[in-house]
C-alpha positions in Angstrom: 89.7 93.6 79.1 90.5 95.5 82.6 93.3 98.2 81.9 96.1 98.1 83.6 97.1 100.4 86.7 100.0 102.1 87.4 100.9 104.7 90.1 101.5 108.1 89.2 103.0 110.6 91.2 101.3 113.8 91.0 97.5 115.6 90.0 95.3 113.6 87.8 92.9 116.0 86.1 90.6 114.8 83.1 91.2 116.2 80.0 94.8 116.4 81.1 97.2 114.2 79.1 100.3 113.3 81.5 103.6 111.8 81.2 104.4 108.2 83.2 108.2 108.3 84.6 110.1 106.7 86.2 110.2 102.8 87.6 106.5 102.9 86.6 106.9 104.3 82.9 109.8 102.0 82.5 107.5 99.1 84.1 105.0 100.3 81.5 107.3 100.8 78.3 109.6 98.3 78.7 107.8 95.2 80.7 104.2 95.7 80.4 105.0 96.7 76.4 102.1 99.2 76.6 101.2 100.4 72.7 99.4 103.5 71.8 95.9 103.4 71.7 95.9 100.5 74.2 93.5 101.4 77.5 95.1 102.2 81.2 94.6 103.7 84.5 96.6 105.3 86.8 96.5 106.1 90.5 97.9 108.5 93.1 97.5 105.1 95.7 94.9 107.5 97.9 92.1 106.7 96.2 92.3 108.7 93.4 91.3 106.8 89.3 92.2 108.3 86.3 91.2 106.2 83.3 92.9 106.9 80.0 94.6 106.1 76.5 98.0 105.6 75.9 99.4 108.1 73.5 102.8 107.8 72.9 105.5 105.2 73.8 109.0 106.0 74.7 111.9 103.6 76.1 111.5 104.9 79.4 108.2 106.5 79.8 104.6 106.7 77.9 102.4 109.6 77.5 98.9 109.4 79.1 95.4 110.9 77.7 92.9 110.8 80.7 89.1 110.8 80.1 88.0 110.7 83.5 89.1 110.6 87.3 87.0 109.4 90.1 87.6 109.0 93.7 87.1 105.5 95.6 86.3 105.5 99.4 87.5 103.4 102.0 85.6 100.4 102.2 84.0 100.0 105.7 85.0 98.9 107.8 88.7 99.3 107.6 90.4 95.7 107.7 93.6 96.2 109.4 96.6 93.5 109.9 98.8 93.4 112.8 101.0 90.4 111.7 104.8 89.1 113.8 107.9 89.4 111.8 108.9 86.3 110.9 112.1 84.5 109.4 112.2 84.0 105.6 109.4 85.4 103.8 106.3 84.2 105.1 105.4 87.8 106.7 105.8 89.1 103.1 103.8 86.7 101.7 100.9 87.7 104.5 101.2 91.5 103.4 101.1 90.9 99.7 97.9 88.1 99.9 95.9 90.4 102.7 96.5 93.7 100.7 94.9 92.1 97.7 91.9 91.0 99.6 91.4 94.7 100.8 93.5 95.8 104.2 93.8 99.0 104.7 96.6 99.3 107.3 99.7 96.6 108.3 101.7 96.5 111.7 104.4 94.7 111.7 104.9 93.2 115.5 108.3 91.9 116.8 106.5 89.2 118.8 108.5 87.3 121.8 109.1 84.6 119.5 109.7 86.5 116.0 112.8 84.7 115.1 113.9 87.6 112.5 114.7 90.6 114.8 114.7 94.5 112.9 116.4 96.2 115.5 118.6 99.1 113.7 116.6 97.6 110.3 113.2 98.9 111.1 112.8 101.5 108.2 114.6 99.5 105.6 112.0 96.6 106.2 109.0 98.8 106.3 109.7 100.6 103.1 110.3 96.7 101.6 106.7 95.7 102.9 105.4 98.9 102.5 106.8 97.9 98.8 105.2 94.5 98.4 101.9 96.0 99.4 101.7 98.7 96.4 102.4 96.2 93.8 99.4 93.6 95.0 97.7 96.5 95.3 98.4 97.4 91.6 97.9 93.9 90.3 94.4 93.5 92.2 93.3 97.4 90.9 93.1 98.9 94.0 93.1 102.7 94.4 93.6 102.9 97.9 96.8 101.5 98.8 97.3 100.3 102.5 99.7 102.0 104.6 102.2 99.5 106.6 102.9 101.4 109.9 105.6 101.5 113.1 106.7 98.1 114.0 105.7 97.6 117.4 106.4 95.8 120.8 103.6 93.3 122.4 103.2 96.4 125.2 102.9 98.7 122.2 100.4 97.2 120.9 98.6 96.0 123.8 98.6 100.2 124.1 96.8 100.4 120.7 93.7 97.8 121.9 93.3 99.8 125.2 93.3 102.9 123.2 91.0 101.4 120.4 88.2 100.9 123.3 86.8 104.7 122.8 86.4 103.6 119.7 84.6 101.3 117.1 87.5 99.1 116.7 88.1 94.8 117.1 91.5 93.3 117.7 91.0 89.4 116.9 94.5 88.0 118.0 93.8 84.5 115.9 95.0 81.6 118.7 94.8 78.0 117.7 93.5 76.9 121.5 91.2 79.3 121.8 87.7 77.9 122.8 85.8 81.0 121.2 85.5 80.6 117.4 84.9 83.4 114.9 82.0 82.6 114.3 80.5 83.2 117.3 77.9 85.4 118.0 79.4 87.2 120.4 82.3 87.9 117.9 80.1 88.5 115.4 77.8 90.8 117.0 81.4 92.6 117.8 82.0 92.2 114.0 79.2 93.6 113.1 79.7 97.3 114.7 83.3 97.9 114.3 84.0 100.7 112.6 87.9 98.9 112.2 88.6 95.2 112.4 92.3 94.4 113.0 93.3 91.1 112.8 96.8 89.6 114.8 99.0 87.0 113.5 101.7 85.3 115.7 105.0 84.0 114.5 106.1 80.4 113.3 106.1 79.4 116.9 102.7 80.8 118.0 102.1 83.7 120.4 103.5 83.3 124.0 100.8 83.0 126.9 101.9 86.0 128.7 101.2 88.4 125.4 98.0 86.5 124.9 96.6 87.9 128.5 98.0 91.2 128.5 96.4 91.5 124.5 93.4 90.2 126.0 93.3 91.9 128.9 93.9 95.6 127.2 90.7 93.8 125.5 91.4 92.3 122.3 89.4 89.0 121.5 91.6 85.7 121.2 89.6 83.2 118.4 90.1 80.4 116.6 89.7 80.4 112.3 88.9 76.2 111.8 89.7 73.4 113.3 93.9 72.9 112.5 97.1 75.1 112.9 97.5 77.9 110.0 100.9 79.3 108.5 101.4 82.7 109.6 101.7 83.6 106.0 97.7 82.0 106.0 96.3 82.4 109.1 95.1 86.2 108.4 94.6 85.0 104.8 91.7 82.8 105.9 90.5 85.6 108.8 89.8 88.6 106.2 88.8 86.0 103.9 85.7 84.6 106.2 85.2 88.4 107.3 85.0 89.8 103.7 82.0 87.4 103.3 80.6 87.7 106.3 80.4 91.5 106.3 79.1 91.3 102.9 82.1 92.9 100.7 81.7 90.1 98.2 77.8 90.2 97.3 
């Protein structure tokens, strides 16, 4: 049986038996009905593992035991998602499903046709994704939880592709009429030395023309995932998906 993971703020040091607080030592004492004896793990969400025992049980809190911490890298190379806000939930439903399969980074982007608008709201919805992502992250066991970033304009982040050219980054901006597949070999050859892959989703309505040129002309690729028209709670699903097997990440 995998142990559960929970975040813990502060040092994990082998040896070291520490005290769970908090919503996660309620989470843990109260929902998750941890028992002593019973395995865990706990996290700092920077890559940091500490495997351990449960050693005591409290209302609100357990006590931890840890027999040994190890430090995860970054997987490379960093899968980052730039994805439109969107009405309802179906932006939320993108962070959570592309954080479990292994982002790194999410920018939200208040598209031209983003119905939901977060002017005067920006940090309140940021810390709620930013809150969506550390619990898939938690229930798929990763140690390195992604970071969700600045919400940005289309020139804003037109700014980040033309700066990403002195590096080994990709922006794929995924565009149902694009003639140029992912699978192309000039994609993939593109693919295949980026240090960073960032994939943008659009909006329920689709991306207007005029962001698609100036994205792909600060240099950003416009591609096509398949042959129909994908949610924008899916369409990045399916991109990180074919890239995670591509790149080799699930052999």
């Amino acid at each position: 049986m995998v142990e559960p993971l929970f975040r813990f703020e502060g040092q994990l040091v082998s040896g070291q038996t520490v005290l769970l607080t908090g919503t996660e030592g309620h989470h843990a004492a109260a929902v998750r009905r941890m028992r002593v004896g019973e395995a865990i793990a706990l996290t700092d969400g920077n890559g940091t593992r500490g495997r351990g025992q449960v050693t005591e049980v409290q209302p609100k809190q357990i006590s931890v035991k840890l027999f040994s911490v190890e430090m995860q890298a970054l997987e490379h190379p960093l899968f980052i998602l730039v994805q439109a806000v969107t009405k309802g939930d179906r932006d939320e439903m993108a962070v959570q499903a592309t954080t479990e399969l292994g982002v790194s980074r999410i920018t939200p982007w208040q598209s031209n046709r983003s119905i939901s608008r977060w002017d005067g709201k920006e940090a309140k919805n940021i810390a709620r994704w930013q809150a969506i992502a550390d619990e898939a992250a938690k229930q798929s066991l990763r140690v390195n939880f992604p970071k969700v970033g600045a919400v940005l304009s289309t020139g804003s982040l037109a700014g980040c592709v033309v700066d990403s050219a002195t590096s080994k980054s990709v922006y794929l901006v995924l565009d149902p009429t694009s003639t140029t597949s992912i699978t192309d070999d000039a994609v993939q050859a593109r693919i295949a030395a980026a240090s960073e892959i960032a994939v943008v989703v659009g909006p329920e309505g689709g991306i207007e023309e005029f962001e698609l040129e100036a994205l792909e002309a600060a240099g950003a690729l416009r591609v096509h995932v398949g042959t129909g028209i994908l949610r924008t709670s899916t369409a990045g699903v399916a991109a990180f998906s074919y890239l995670s097997g591509a790149l080799g990440k699930w052999q």
